[in-house]
C-alpha positions as a printed Julia matrix, in Angstrom:
436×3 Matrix{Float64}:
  61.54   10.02   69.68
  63.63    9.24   73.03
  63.08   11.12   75.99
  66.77   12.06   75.69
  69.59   13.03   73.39
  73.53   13.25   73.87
  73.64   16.82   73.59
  71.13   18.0    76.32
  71.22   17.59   80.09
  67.81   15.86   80.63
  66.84   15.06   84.03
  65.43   11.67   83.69
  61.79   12.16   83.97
  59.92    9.08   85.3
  56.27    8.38   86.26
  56.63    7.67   90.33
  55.22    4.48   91.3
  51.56    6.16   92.42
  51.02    7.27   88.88
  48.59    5.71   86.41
  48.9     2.87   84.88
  47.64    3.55   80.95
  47.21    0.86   78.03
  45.28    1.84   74.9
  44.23   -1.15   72.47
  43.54    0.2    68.68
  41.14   -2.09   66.4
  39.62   -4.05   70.05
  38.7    -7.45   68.72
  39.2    -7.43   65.18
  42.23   -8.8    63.81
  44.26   -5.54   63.21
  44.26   -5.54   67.31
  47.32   -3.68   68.62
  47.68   -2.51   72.12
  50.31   -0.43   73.65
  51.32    0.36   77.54
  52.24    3.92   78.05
  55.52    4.28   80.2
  56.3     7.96   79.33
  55.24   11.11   80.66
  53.51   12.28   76.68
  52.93    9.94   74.42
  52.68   11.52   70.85
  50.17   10.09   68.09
  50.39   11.07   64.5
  50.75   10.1    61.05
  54.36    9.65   60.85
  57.12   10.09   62.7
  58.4    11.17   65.4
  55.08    9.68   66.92
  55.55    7.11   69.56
  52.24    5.59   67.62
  51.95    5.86   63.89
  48.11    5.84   62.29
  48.51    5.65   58.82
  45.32    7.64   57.98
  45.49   10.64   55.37
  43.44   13.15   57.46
  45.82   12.69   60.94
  48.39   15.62   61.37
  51.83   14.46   61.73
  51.48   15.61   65.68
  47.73   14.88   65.82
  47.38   14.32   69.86
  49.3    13.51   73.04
  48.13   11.2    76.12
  49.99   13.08   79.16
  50.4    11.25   82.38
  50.88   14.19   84.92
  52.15   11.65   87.67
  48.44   11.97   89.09
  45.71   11.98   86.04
  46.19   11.48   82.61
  44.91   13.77   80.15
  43.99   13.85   75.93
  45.13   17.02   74.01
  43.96   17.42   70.75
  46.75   19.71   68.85
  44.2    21.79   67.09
  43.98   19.59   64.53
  41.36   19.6    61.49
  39.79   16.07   61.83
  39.57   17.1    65.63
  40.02   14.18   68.26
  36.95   12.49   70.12
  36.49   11.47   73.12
  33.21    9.02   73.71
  32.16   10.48   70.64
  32.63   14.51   72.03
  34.97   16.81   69.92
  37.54   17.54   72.92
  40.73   20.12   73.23
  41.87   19.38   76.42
  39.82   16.66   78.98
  40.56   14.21   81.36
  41.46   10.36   80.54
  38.98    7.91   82.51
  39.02    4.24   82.53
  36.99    2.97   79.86
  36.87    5.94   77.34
  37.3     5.22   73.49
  39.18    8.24   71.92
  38.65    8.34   67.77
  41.33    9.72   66.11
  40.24    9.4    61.99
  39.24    6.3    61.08
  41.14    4.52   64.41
  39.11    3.91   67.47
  41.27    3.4    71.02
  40.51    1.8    74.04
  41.7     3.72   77.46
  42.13    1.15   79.94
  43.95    2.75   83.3
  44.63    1.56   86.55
  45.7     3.06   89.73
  48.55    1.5    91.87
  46.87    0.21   95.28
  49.59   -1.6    96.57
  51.91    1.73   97.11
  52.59    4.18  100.01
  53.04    7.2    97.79
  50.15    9.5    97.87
  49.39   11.23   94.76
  47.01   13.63   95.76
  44.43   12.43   93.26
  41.28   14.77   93.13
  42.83   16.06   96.56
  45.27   18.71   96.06
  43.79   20.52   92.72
  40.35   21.55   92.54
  41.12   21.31   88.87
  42.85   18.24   87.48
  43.75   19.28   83.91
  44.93   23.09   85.01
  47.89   24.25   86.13
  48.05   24.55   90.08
  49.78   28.01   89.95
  50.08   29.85   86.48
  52.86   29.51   84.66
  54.24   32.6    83.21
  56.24   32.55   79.95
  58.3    35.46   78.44
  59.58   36.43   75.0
  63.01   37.89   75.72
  63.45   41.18   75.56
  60.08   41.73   75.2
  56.93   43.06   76.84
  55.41   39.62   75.7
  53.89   37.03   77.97
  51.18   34.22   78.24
  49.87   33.35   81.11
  49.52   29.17   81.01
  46.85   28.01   83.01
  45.93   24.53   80.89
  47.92   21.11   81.99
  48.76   21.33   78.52
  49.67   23.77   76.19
  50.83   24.14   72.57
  53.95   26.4    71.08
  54.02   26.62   67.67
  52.48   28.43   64.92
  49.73   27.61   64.4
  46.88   30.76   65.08
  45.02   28.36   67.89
  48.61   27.76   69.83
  48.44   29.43   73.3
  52.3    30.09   73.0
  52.11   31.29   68.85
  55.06   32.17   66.99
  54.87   33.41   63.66
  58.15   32.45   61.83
  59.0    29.87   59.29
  61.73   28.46   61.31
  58.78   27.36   63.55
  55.98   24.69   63.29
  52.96   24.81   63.42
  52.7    22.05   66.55
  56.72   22.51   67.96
  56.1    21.92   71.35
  54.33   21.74   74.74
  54.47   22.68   77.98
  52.35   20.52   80.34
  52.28   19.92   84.2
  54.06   17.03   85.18
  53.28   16.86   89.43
  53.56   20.06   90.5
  56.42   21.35   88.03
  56.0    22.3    84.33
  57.78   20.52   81.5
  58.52   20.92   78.06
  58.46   18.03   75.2
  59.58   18.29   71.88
  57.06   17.57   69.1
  59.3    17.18   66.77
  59.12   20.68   65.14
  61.55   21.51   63.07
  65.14   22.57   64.4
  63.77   21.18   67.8
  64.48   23.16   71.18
  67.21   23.91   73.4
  66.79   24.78   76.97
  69.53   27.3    78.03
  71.65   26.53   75.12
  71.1    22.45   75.23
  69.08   20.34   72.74
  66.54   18.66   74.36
  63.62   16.5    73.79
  61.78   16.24   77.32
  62.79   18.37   80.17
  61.69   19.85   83.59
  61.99   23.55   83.59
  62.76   25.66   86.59
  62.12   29.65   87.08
  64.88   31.36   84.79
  64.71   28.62   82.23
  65.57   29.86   78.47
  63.75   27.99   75.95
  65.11   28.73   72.4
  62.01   28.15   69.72
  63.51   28.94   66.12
  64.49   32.78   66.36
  62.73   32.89   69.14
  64.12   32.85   73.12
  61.61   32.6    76.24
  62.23   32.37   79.81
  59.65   30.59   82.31
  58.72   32.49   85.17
  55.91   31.55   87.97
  54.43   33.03   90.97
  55.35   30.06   92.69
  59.23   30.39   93.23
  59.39   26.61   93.79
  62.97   25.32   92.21
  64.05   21.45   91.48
  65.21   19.44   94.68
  68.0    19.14   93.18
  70.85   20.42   90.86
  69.15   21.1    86.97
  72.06   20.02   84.63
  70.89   22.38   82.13
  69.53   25.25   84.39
  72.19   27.49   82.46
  74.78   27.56   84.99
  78.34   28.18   84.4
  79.86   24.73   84.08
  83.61   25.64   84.69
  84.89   24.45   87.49
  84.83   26.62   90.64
  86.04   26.08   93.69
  83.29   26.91   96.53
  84.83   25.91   99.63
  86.68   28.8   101.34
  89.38   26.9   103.2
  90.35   25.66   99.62
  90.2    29.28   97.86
  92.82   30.38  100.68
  94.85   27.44  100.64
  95.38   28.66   96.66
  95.53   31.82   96.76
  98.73   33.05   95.8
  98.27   36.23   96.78
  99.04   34.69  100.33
 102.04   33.31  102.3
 102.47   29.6   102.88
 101.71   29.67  106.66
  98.92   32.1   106.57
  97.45   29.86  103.42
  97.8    26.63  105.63
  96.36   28.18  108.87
  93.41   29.41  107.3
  92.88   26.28  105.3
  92.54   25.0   108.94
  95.69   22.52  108.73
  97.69   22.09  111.98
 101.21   22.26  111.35
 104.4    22.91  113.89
 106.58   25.83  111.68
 107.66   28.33  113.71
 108.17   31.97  111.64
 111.82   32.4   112.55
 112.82   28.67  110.85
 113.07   29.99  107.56
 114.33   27.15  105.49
 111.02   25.5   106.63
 109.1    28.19  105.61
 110.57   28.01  102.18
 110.26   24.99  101.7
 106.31   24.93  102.45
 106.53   28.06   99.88
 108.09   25.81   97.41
 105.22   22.84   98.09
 102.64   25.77   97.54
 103.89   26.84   94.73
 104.06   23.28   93.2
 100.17   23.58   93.99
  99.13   26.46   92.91
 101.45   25.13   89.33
  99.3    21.75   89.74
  95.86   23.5    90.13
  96.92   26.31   87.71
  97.69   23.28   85.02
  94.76   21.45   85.88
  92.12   24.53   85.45
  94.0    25.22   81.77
  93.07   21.04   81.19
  89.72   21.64   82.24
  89.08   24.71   80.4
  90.58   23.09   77.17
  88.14   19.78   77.29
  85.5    22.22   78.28
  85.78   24.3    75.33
  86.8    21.05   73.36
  83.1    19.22   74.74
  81.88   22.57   73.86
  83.28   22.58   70.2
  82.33   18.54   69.87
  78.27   20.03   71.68
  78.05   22.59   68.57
  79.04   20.36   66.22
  76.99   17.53   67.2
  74.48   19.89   67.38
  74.83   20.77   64.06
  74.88   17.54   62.24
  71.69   16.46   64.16
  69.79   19.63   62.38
  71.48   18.24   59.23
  70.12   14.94   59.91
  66.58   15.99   61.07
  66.78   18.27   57.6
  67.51   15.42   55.59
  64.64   12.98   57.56
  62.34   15.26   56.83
  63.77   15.49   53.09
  63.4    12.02   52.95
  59.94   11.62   54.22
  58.82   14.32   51.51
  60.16   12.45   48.98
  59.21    9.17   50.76
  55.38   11.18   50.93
  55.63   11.61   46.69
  56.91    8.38   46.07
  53.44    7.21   47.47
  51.98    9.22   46.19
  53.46    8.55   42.5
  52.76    4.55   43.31
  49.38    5.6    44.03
  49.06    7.01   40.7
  50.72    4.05   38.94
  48.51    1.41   40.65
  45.43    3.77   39.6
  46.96    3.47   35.91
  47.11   -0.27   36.49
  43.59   -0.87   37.65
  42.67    1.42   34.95
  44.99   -0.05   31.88
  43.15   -3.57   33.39
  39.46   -2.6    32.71
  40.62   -1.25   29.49
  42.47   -4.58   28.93
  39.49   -6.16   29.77
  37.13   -4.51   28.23
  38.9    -5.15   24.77
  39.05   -8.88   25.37
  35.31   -8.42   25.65
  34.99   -6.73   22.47
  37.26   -9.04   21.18
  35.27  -11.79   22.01
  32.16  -10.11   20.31
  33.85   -9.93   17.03
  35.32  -13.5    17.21
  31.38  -14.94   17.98
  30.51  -11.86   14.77
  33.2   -13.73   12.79
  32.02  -17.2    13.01
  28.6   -15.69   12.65
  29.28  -14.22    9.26
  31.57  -17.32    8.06
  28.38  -19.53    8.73
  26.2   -17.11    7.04
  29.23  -17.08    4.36
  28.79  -21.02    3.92
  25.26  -21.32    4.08
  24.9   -19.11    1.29
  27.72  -21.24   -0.69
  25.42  -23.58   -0.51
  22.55  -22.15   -1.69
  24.27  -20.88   -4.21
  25.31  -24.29   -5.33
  21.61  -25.32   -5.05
  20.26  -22.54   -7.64
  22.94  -23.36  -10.03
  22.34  -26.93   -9.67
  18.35  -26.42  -10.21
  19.28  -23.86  -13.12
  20.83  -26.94  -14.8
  18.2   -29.24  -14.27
  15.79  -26.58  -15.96
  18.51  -26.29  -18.7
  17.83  -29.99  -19.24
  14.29  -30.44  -19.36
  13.99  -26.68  -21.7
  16.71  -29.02  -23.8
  14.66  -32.4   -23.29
  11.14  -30.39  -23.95
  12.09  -28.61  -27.21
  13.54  -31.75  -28.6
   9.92  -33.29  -27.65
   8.63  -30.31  -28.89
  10.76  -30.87  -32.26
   9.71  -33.91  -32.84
   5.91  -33.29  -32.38
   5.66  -30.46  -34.75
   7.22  -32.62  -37.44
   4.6   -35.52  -36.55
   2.15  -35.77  -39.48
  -1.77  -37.72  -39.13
  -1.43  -41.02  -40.6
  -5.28  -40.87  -41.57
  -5.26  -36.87  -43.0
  -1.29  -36.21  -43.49
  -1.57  -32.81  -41.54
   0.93  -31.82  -38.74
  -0.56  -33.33  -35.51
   0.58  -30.04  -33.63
  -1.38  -27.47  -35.95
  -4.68  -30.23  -35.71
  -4.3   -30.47  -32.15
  -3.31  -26.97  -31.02
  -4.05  -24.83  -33.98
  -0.16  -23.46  -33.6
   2.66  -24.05  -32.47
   3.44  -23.82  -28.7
   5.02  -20.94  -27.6
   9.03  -21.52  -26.0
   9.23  -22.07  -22.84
């Protein structure tokens, strides 16, 4: 988010040459090492934008935290946030930045590294001028309009929104829950813009970072509040957007007289404090200073209708602008929903895919197990083909020697003794052999 848009009247708001110097290194020595110098007054972190610093980490809010450099001290405010922010390992709110401290924000560890200018005149009062370094130096009042309401703001640092912890809180919808701050930048408060939704406008201009003045109107959603302080202190000089009338006047009073048509030419000119030789009894030169007077008064009379018209022209062209920027913030923050489901829907797809993989995997496992079965069975299958072929080979051999034996067998029985004539089997055996 810039520091300024085209709509608002933002008085450039730059960190003097006495303040600290800030750089914060994320992931210190591994290599995911990303450092970043501070320039800016806040420096939002979140999960998306408008964070000056994106962490992609699911438990960051989208406003998460803000480093504020005051001019004089810079300071860590945790947006009330769930995960919390740490400081050297402490659960802070609000606390003072030293050199050397490692903030945790998630899963994200940063390294504070800040230096102070030594080779500049400016003093900055460090540790001087306010007995407390992250407070306020004189309370800063804040008002809802026409109300009785009003917080008292007393932290360097404090949240609007609408969130129940906020020290400004505003219950609407048309308000975030983290919309904005107000923190002490020197001796003056500010307001920054945390990208809540319809922003803010101070006194009627859109605005992202701003120094506010007594009288200031800051418009919050529905809401309107005007910053007050017992220290009447204004700017040093002219705030664009202090909500000042912004046609032209004319302030000088020689000039008012030397316009006014309600005078005569000489009495115009004398009190504009022009020396002129016209003496009132030479009327043709009277008339014809008339005449150049009223050729004025036509020329100023023509340029104030100009003026008015590209006034209420810029005006028209402010509005409009206006509202095409809440279109476009609308449909950024349409976008990032739906940029928010698409990752989450490719989540849910690559989950599918890791899980459609084991499942692939696992079958080509099974499918190896019943390939190795398969060649188990067909060995079995020929093993027995050949055993089979064995038994019917040795049932054939037996065929042959039953066949061979009871041809033997045949032939004995018929035998007869050559000495006695009887059958040799019945002599020998007694009878004839059983079949086999």
């Amino acid at each position: 988010m810039s520091e300024s848009t085209g709509l608002a009247h933002v008085l450039n708001i730059e960190l003097p040459a006495a303040a600290p110097q800030v750089r914060i290194t994320a992931g210190l020595g591994s290599a995911a090492q990303k450092t970043w110098n501070l320039r800016r007054p806040v420096t939002l972190i979140g999960s998306r934008r408008p964070a000056h610093i994106v962490l992609h980490d699911g438990n960051l809010s989208p406003a998460h935290c803000v480093i504020v450099n005051t001019g004089t001290e810079v300071i860590l405010k945790d947006l009330h946030t769930n995960s919390g922010t740490l400081r050297n390992d402490a659960r802070i709110e609000l606390t003072l930045l030293k050199d050397g401290d490692v903030v945790a924000i998630g899963a994200t560890k940063i390294q504070v590294a800040i230096q102070v200018p030594t080779d500049t005149s400016e003093d900055s009062g460090c540790g001087i001028e306010y007995a407390d370094p992250i407070a306020f130096p004189t309370p800063v009042n804040i008002g809802l309009i026409h109300t009785d309401q009003k917080w008292e703001i007393k932290d360097a640092v404090a949240l609007i929104g609408r969130h129940n912890a906020a020290q400004i809180q505003l219950d609407h919808e048309d308000v975030s829950r983290r919309h904005a701050i107000i923190f002490r930048f020197r001796k003056r408060p500010a307001v920054f813009d945390l990208g809540g939704h319809g922003g803010i406008l101070v006194n009627g201009q859109r605005c992202s970072l701003l120094l506010l003045s007594n009288g200031d109107r800051i418009s919050v959603g529905p809401f309107g509040l005007q910053v007050g302080s017992d220290d009447a202190t204004r700017l040093d000089v002219q705030d664009p957007s202090a909500g000042t009338d912004h046609s032209p006047t004319v302030t000088s009073n020689k000039t008012h007289n030397a316009i006014d048509p309600s005078r005569n030419g000489a009495t115009s000119l004398a009190a504009s404090g022009v020396d002129i030789d016209l003496e009132p009894s030479e009327s043709d030169g009277a008339t014809a200073v008339d005449a150049e007077l009223g050729a004025v008064r036509k020329g100023v009379a023509d340029s104030w209708e100009q003026l008015n018209s590209w006034q209420a022209h810029l005006l028209g062209d402010a509005t409009a602008l206006s509202k095409q920027e809440i279109n476009l913030t609308a449909r950024e923050e349409s976008l990032e929903a739906r940029d928010a489901a698409l990752r989450g829907q490719l989540h849910d797809v690559e989950r599918y895919q890791e899980q459609l993989a084991e499942r692939e995997h696992d079958i080509a496992a099974q499918l190896a197990q019943l390939q190795k079965e398969k060649d188990k069975l067909a060995e079995d299958q020929a093993a027995c083909a050949q055993r089979e072929e064995e038994v019917s080979r040795r049932v054939a051999e037996l065929s042959r020697r039953e066949h061979v034996f009871a041809q033997r067998w045949a032939r004995l029985v018929t035998a007869k003794c050559p000495h006695c004539g009887q059958p040799v089997a019945n002599r020998e055996n007694g009878a004839a052999p059983s079949s086999v």
